[in-house]
C-alpha positions in Angstrom: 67.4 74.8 167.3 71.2 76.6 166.4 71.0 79.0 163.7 74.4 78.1 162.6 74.8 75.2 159.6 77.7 73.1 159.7 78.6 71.9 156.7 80.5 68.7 156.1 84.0 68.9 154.8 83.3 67.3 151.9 81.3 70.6 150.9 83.1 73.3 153.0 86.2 72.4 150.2 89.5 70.6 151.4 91.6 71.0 154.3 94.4 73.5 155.3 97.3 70.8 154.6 95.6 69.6 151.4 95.7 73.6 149.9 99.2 73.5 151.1 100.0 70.2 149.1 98.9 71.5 146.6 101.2 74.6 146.4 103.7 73.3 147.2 103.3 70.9 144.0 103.0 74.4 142.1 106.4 75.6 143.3 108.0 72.5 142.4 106.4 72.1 139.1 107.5 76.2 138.0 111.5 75.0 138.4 110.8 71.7 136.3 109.2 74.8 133.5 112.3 77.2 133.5 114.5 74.0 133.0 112.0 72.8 130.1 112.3 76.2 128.7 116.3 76.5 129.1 116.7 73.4 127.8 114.4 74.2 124.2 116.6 77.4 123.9 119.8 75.4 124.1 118.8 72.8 121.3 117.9 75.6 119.6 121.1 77.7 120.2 123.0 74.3 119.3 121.1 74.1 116.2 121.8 77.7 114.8 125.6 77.4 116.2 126.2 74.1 114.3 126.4 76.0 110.6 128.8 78.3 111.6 130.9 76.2 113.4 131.0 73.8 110.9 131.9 76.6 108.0 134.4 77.8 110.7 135.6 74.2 110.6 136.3 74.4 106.5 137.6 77.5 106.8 140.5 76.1 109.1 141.1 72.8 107.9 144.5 72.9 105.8 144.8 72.4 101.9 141.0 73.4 101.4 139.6 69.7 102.4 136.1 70.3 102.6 135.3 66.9 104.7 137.8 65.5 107.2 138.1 61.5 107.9 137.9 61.9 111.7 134.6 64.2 111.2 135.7 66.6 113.4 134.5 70.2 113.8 137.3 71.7 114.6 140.2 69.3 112.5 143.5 68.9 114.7 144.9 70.4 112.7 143.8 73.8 112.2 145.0 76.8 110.7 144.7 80.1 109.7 146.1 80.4 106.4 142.8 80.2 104.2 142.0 83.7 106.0 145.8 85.0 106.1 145.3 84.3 102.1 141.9 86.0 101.4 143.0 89.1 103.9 146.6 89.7 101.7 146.2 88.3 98.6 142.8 88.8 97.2 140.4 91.7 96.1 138.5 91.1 99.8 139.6 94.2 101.7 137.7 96.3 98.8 134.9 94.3 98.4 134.0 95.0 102.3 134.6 98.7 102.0 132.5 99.0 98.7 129.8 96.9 100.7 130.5 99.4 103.5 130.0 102.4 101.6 126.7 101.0 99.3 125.3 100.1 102.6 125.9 103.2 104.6 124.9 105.4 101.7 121.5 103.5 101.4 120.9 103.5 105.1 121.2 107.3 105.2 119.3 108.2 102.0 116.3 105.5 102.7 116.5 107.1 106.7 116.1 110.8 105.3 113.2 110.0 102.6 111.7 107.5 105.1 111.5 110.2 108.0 110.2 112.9 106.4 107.7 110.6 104.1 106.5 109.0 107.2 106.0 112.5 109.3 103.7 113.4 106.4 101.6 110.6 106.6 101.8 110.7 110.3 100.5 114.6 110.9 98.8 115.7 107.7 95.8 114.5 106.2 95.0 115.2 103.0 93.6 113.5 99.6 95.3 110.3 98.5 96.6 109.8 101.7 94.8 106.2 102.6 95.9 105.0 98.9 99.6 105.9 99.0 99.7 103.8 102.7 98.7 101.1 100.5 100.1 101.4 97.8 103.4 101.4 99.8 102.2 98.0 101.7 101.4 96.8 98.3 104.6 97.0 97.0 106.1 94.7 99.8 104.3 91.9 97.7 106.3 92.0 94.7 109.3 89.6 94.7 112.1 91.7 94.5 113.7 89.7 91.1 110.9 91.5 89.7 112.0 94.8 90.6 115.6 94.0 88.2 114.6 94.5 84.8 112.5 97.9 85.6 115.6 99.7 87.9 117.6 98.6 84.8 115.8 100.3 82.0 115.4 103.1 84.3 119.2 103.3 85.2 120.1 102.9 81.4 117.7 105.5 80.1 118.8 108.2 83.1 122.1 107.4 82.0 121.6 108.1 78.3 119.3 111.0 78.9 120.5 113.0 82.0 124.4 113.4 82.8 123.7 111.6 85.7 124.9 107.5 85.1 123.9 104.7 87.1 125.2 102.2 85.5 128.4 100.6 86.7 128.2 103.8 90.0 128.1 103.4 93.6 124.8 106.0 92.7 123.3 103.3 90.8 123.5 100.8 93.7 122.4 103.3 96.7 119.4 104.6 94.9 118.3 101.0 93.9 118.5 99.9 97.3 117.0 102.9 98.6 113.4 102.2 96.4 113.4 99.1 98.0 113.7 100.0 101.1 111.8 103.2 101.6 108.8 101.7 101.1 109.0 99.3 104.9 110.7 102.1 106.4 107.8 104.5 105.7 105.5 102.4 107.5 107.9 101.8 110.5 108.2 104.8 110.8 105.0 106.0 110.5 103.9 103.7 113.2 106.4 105.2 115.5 105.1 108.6 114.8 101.6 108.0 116.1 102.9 107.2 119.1 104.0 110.7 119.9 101.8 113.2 121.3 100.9 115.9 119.0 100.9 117.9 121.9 104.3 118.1 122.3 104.8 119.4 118.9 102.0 122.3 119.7 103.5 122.9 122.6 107.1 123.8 121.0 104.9 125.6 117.7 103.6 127.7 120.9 107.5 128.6 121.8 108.2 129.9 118.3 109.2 127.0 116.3 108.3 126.0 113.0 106.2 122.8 111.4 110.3 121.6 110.7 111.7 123.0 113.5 109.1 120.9 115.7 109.8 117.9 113.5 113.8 118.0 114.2 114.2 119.0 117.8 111.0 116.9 119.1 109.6 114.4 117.0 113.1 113.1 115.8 114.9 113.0 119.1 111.9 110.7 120.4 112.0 108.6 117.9 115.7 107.8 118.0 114.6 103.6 118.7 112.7 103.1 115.2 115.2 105.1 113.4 117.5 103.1 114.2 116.1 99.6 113.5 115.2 101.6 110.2 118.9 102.0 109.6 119.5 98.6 110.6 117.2 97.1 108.2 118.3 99.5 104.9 122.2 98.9 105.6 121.2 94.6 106.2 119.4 95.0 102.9 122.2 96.7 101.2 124.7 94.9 102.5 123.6 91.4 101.7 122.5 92.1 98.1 123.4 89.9 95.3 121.1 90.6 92.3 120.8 94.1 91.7 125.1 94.1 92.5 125.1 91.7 89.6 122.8 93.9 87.0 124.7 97.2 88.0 128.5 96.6 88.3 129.1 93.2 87.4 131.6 94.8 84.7 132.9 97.2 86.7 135.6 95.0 89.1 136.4 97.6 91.2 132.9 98.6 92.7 132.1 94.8 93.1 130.2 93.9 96.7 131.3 91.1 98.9 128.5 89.1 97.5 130.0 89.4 93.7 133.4 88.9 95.0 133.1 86.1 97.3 131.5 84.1 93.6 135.4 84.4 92.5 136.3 81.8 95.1 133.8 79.4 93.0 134.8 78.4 89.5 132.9 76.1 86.9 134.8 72.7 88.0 136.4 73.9 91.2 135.6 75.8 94.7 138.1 77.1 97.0 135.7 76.1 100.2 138.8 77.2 102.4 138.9 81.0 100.8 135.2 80.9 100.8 134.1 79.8 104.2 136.7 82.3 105.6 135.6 85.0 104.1 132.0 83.9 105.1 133.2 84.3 108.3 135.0 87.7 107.8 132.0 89.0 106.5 130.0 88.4 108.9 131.8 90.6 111.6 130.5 94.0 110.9 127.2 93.0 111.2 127.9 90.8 114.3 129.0 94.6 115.7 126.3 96.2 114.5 123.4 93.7 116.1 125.9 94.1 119.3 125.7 97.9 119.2 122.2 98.2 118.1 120.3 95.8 120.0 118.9 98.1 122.8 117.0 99.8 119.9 116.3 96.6 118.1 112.8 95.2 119.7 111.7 98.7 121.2 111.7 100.0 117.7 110.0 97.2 116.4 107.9 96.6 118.7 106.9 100.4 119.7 106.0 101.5 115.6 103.4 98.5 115.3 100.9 99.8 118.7 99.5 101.9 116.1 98.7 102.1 112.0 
């Protein structure tokens, strides 16, 4: 009697040409997923594409029609006088540099009290620490029309007791921005900062430098992805900003934002779609550049200050 047990082929599992069947049917299949996948990113690319180019449509359709009979994207013809107009004959060139300006301010300030907030929380430990995280999360709750009516009964009562006025200033608009953003960049930041060895910082305490010294030429340098998404998201905030705009230099014409000035284009009984959807348009260029130029940082930065809390 033969040790050895044959077993049928039932049991012994299926043949050599059924296994490769079988692969080759998963090869197949992974070409039909990709073109599944591509396919859901172009509808969706389509989808987000359609507002523009339709506001790019208005914007160059002649003697501001805001439909055309021949519903036409693009209208036959098109033209380029509604941005020639806003460009040479309207306030629009000042509005973007005073958006400019606000924004870049309140990215630098909200980067400088965010980085050196954020290191504290990141290397020190001491008594409230746990409570001032939270509080700072907390914060992020609160709807930001609520924040109005206190920054302006603190910017009118700095302004009536210190020299310093906020009122109707570009100072009054940075720092306001700036307390609303600190508190997200703190904990972006923060997050970033964990991920750091601490040992690189002893290391360079060993070669002579100081707690700040450490802080500027090590920590900082390595963390050049989540400060920038932190300047990112403080000049986006600033820059887009209607409310607070409104409360602080809505008398003051000349410091008006883009989002202040592009409400001129809109009266009570009229709108001037052509002016407005150019200027939409206009507007949305410097931060089109900035996305362009940042985006190497953009998902590492994210991504990187969230592995730890």
């Amino acid at each position: 009697m033969s040790g050895a047990t044959t077993l049928p082929s039932s049991v012994a599992g299926p043949p050599a040409a059924a296994r490769a069947g079988h692969a080759a049917g998963g090869r197949r299949q992974k070409p039909l997923k990709i073109a599944a996948f591509h396919a859901i990113l172009i509808f969706a690319s389509v989808v987000a594409a359609f507002p523009i180019i339709r506001v790019l449509g208005v914007a160059l359709r002649p003697n501001d029609r805001l439909l055309d009979p021949n519903f036409s994207l693009i209208p036959p013809d098109a033209t380029l006088d509604a941005f020639v107009h806003v460009l040479t004959e309207t306030d629009f060139t000042r509005w973007i540099f005073n958006s400019l300006l606000v924004a870049s301010g309140t990215a630098l300030l909200g980067l400088i009290i965010a980085a050196t907030s954020a290191y504290a929380f990141s290397r020190f430990r001491f008594r409230g620490r746990g409570v001032g995280l939270t509080f700072l999360l907390t914060t992020q709750l609160l709807p930001a029309a609520m924040l109005l009516v206190p920054l302006y009964i603190i910017a009118v009562t700095i302004g009536r007791e210190t020299p310093i006025e906020l009122m109707g200033t570009y100072t009054g608009l940075v720092f306001g921005y700036s307390v609303t953003t600190v508190p997200f960049s703190v904990w972006i930041l923060k997050g970033y900062y964990d991920t750091v060895p601490i040992e690189l910082e002893e290391a360079a305490r060993i070669d002579g430098c100081s707690q700040l010294e450490a802080f500027w030429r090590v920590v900082l340098p390595l963390s050049t992805p989540a400060l920038a998404i932190v300047f990112l998201f403080n000049f986006l905030t600033a820059w887009s900003e209607y409310f607070l705009a409104r409360v602080l230099v809505s008398q003051a014409n000349d410091l008006w934002t883009w989002p202040l000035g592009l409400q001129t284009f809109q009266q009570e009984f009229t709108t001037q779609w052509a002016d407005l959807c150019a200027a939409s348009i206009l507007v949305s260029v410097p931060i089109v550049a900035l996305f362009l130029y940042s985006s190497r940082w953009l998902i590492s930065g994210v991504t990187l200050g969230a592995v730890k809390g």
